[in-house]
N, C-alpha and C positions, 0 to 999 in steps of 0.2 A: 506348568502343572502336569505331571507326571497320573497313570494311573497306581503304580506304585508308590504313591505317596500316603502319609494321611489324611491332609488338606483335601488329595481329592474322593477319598473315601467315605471320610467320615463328616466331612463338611459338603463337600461338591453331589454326591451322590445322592444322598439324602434330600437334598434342597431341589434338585432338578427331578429325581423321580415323583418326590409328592408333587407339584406342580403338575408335570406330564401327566401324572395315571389319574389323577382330580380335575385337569380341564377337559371341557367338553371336547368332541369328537374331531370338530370342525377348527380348533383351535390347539392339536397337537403338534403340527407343522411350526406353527409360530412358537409357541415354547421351545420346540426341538431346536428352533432355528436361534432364537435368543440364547439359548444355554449354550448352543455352540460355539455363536459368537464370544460369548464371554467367557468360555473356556480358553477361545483362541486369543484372546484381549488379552487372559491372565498370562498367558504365555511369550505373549510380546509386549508385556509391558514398559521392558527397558528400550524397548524399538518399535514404538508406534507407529511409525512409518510403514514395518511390516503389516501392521493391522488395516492398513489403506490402501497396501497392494494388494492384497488377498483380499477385499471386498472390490476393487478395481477387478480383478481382476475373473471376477463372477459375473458381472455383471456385462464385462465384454465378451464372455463365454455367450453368456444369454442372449445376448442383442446381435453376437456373429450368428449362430444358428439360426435365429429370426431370416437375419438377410438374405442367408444363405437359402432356407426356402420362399422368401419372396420375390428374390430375384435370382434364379434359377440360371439364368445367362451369365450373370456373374459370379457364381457361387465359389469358383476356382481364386477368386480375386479377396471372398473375405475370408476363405480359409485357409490361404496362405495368411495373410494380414493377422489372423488368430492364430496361427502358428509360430510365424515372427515373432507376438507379443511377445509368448509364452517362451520362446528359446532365447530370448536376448534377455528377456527379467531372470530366467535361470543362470545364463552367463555368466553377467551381470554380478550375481550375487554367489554363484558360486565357482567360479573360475577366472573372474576377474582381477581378487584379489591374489589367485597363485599366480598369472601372469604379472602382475606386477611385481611379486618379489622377486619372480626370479628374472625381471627385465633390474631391478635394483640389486640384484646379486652379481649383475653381468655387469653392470655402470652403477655406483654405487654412488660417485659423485653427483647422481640425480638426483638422491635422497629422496626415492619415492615411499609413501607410508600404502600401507597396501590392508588397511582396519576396514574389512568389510565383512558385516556380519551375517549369513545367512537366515534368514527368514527361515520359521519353525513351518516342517511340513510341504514345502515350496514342491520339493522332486515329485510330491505326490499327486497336490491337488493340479499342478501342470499337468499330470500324464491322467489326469479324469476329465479337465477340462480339454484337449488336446483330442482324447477318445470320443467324446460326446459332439467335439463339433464336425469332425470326422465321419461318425456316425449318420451326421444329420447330412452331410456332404455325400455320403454315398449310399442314401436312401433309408440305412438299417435302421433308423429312430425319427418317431416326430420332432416336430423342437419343441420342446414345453414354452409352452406360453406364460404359465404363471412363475413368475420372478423368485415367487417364496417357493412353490417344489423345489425350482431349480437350486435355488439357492442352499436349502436341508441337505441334497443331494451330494454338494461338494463340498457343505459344513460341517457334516454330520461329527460331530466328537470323535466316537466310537472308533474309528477309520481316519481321522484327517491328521492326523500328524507323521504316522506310520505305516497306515495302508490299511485291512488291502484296499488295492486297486481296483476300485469298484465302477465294472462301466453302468452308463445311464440303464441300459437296457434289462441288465439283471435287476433293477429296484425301479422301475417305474412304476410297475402296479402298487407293489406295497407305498409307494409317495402316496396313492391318494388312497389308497384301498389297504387296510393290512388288520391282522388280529392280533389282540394281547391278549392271550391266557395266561392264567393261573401256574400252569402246567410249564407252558413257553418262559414266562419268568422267573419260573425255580429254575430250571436248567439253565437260561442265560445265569442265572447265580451261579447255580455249579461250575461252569463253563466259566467264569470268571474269574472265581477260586482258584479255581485250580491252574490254571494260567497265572495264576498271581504266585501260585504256590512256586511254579518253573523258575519263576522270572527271581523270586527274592531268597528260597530256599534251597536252587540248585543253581543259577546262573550267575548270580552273584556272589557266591564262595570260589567258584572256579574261577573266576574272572579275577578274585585279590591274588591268587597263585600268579597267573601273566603278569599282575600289576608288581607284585614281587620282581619278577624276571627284569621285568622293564628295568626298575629301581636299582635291580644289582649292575646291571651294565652285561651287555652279549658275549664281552670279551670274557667277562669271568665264569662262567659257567660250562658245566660240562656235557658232553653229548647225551646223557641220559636226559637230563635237566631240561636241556631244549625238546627235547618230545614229549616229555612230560607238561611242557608248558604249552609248548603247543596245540598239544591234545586236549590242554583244560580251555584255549583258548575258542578251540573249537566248540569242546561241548558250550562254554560260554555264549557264542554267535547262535549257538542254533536256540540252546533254553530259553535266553533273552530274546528272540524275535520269534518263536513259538509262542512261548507266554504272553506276550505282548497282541499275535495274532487268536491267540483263546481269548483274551481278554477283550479283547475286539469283538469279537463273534459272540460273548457271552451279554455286553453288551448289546448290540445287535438284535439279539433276541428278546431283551429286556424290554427296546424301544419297537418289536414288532417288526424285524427285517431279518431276512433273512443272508447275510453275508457269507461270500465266497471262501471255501478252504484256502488257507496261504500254505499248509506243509500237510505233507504225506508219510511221513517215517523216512526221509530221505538219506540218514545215514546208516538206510538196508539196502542200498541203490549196489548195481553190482558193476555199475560203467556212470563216468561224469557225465552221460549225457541224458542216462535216467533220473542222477540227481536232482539235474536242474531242471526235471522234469516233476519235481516234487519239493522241491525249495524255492520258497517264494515263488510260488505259482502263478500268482496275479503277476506279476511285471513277467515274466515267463511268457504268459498266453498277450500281454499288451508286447513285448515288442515281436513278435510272433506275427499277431492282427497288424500292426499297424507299422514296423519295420519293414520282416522278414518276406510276407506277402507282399506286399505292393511293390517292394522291392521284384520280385519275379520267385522269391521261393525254390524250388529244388526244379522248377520246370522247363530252364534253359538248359541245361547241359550241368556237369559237374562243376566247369570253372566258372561258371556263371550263380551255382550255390555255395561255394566257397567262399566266393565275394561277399555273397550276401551274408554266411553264415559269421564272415568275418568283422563285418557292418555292425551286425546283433549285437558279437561281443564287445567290441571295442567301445560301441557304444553305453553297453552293459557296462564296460569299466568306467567310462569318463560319467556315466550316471551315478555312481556311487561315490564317487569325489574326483578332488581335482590334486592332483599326483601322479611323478611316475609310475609310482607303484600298480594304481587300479588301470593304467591303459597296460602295463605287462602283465597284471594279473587277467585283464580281458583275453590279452593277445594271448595268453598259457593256457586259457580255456579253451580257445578257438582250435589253438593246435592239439589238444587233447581232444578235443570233440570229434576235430578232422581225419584225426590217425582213428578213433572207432568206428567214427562213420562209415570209411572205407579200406580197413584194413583187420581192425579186429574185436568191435564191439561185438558181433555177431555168435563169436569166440570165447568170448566172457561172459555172453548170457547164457550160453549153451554148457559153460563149467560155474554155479554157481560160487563154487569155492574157491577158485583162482579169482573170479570178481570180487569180491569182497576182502580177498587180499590185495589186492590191486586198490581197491580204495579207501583201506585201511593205511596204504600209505599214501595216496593220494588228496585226500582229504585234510589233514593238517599242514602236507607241502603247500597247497591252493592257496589254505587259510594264512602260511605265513607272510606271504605274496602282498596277501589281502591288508594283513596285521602292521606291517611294518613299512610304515609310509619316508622313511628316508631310505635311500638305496645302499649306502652305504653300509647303515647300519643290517639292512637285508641281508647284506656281502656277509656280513660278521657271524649273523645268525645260522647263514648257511655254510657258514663254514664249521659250525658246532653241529648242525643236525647231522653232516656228511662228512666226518673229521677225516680221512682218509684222502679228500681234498684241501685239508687245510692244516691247523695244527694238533692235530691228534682227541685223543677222546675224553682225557680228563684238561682239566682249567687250575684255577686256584683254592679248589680242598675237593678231592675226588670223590667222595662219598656225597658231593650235595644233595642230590639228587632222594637217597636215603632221607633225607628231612624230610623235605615237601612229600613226598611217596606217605610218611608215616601221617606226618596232615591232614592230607584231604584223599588219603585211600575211599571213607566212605563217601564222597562227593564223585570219585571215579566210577565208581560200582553204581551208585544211583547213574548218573550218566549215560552209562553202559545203558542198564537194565530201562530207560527211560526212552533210549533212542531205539529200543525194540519194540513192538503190538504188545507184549506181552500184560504190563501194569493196566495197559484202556481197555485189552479185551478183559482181564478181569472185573474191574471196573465196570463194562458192561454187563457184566454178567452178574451183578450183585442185584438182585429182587428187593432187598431189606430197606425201605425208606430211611430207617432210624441210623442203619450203620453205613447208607452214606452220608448221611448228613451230619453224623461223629464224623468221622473221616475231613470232610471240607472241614467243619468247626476245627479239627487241630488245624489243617493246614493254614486256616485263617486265623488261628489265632498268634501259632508257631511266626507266621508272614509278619502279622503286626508290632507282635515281639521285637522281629527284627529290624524292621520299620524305627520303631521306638527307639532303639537303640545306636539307631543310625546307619544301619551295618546296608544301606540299599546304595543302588548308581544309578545314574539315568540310562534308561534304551540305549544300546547300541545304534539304531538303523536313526535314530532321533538324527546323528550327523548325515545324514544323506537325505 
């Protein structure tokens, strides 16, 4: 179950708010906690197994941070042990079956089957449980005692399938303590909407463009075509995991929490190292705390943060799948990060307009890196976006590119105008109750439309 769906809008929604805002005070946890469970049930229903590791696996969160401050002598001993869990059930399940195929691809007389299906949400609630027992291991958090905070904490709907990454520390208070307004829950609606609006009204037209490209095959297509698809591929990744983090945060506020920003306008960034200082924020500041630092940070020397900074990415990429592709799209971060770090980010901040062309082309290269999970076919694609390395500029009908351009021009222009302050500061600036609440009302009705119609995908970030 999708929040873009209408199962869970018009059924799910409904069913779990009047319950929550109708029980009593002392009994919001438990609803909160019940609906999430069965959000998350609906969602592994064909793999219930997932729905055993994911309560297993709250439960050893809880009981490790107990131990950990009760027996203070040993605490190195269960939060290794909690750590382990947690990175070998991720293996496991998410890179266990790429090492198999490509140990069957190398001996194929072994006939290994490599059907293993990743558990919905897994990268996430790993790296809250992972931070929390952590936390509790280096003093910064109590351990919750009560099994059901704890448990809302890493259940919570709103956040658990796709983030953000929410540590203990930021929502303890609100677990036992928090207010629902009137006020607070028109906005988590707005804030809903309109994330809904990103996700089904701009992120999913751009994204049938790429799915087009796919279809046609990389060979056919001409230089124009590949940046144009890649660019829609882009605005695709960001509206679809913006939307999805409004819609989080919209929620969030509906349930009385107040959850962490995930994006900042980040394709205004004028160096890769700003961006990912504003894209997807929360795994950002988690492998930062609990990587980058402990690792030693910038405070050994240069080659000693290279390492480290090298650590972040790599591990950034095998976090987001299991493929060559995401350990060289880490390792092409690292080196872009490295060369501004010390050579010429300092350069491009200080020329805002050489930055931003700088990551005008830098930002759809990353993304094809990201995009295109066999390497071959990567080869192919980049031989279209750079044809001057490969075979020339036009393919098999030179004007394609002229199609799709005429398509989803307005889908670009929205894009554009979307990935600036411009649309939210106005937005903010609107006094008139009536005419925002026209405004959401089309974008929700527009959304459902297209819902109905079937014209929606699932999340991007859902595979990782």
């Amino acid at each position: 179950m999708v929040f873009s769906s209408l199962r869970f809008i018009f059924i799910f929604i409904p069913i779990f708010f009047i319950l929550y805002y109708t029980a009593p005070y002392r009994l919001k946890n438990l609803i909160l906690l019940i609906g999430s469970l069965c959000f998350y049930f609906i969602g592994a229903l064909e793999n219930p197994s997932h729905f055993a590791i994911f309560i297993i696996s709250i439960i050893a969160d809880w009981f490790a941070a107990l131990l950990i401050e009760k027996y203070p002598l040993r605490k190195k001993v269960f939060l290794t042990t909690s750590i382990a869990f947690h990175l070998i059930s991720l293996c496991v399940f998410k890179y266990l079956g790429f090492f198999l195929q490509e140990l069957n691809r190398s001996f194929p007389s072994l006939g290994i089957t490599a059907d293993i299906v990743l558990p919905i949400g897994i990268s996430f609630y790993t790296f809250q449980g992972i931070s929390y027992v952590a936390d509790v291991y280096k003093g910064k958090v109590k351990a919750e005692k009560s099994l059901l905070n704890f448990a809302v904490y890493i259940s919570m709907f709103e956040q658990l399938i796709a983030g953000p990454i929410v540590t203990y520390d930021k929502v303890r208070t609100e677990l036992r303590h928090r207010k629902i307004s009137f006020n607070a829950v028109l906005s988590g609606i707005g804030t809903f909407v309109f994330g809904l609006g990103l996700k089904v009204l701009l992120a999913n037209p751009l994204g049938k463009l790429w799915s087009q490209v796919l279809a046609i095959g990389f060979e056919s297509i001409s230089a124009p075509l590949a940046w144009i698809a890649i660019t829609a591929f882009s605005f695709q990744i960001y509206f679809d995991f913006f939307g999805y983090s409004l819609m989080a945060l919209g929620l969030g506020k509906m349930l009385g929490f107040k959850l962490p920003k995930n994006f900042n306008h980040p394709y205004l960034s004028l160096t890769m190292t700003e961006f990912w200082r504003r894209w997807h924020i929360t795994l950002g500041t988690w492998f930062r705390e609990y990587v980058y630092i402990p690792l030693g940070g910038n405070k050994k020397g240069k080659i000693s943060e290279l390492r480290n900074l090298l650590a972040v990415w790599l591990l950034t990429g095998i976090w987001h799948g299991a493929g060559y592709n995401y350990l060289l799209w880490g390792a092409s971060l690292f080196a872009v990060i490295a060369i501004e770090k010390f050579l010429i980010g300092e350069y491009l901040n200080r020329h805002p307009l050489l930055g931003h062309i700088y990551m005008l082309f830098l930002i759809p290269v990353t993304w094809a890196i990201f995009a295109i999970e066999d390497i071959n076919s990567l080869g192919i694609f980049f031989s279209r976006l750079f044809p001057f390395f490969g075979q020339g500029v036009w393919s098999v009908f030179r004007y394609d590119y002229l199609k799709y351009l005429k398509l989803y021009f307005p889908f670009f222009i929205a894009g554009i105008l979307f990935s600036t302050k411009l649309p939210y500061n106005i937005f903010k600036h609107i006094n008139n109750r009536a005419v925002i609440s026209l405004l959401l009302s089309a974008v929700f009705a527009a959304s459902v439309y297209c819902m109905y119609r079937g014209l929606d995908d699932p999340f991007l970030y859902f595979r990782f």
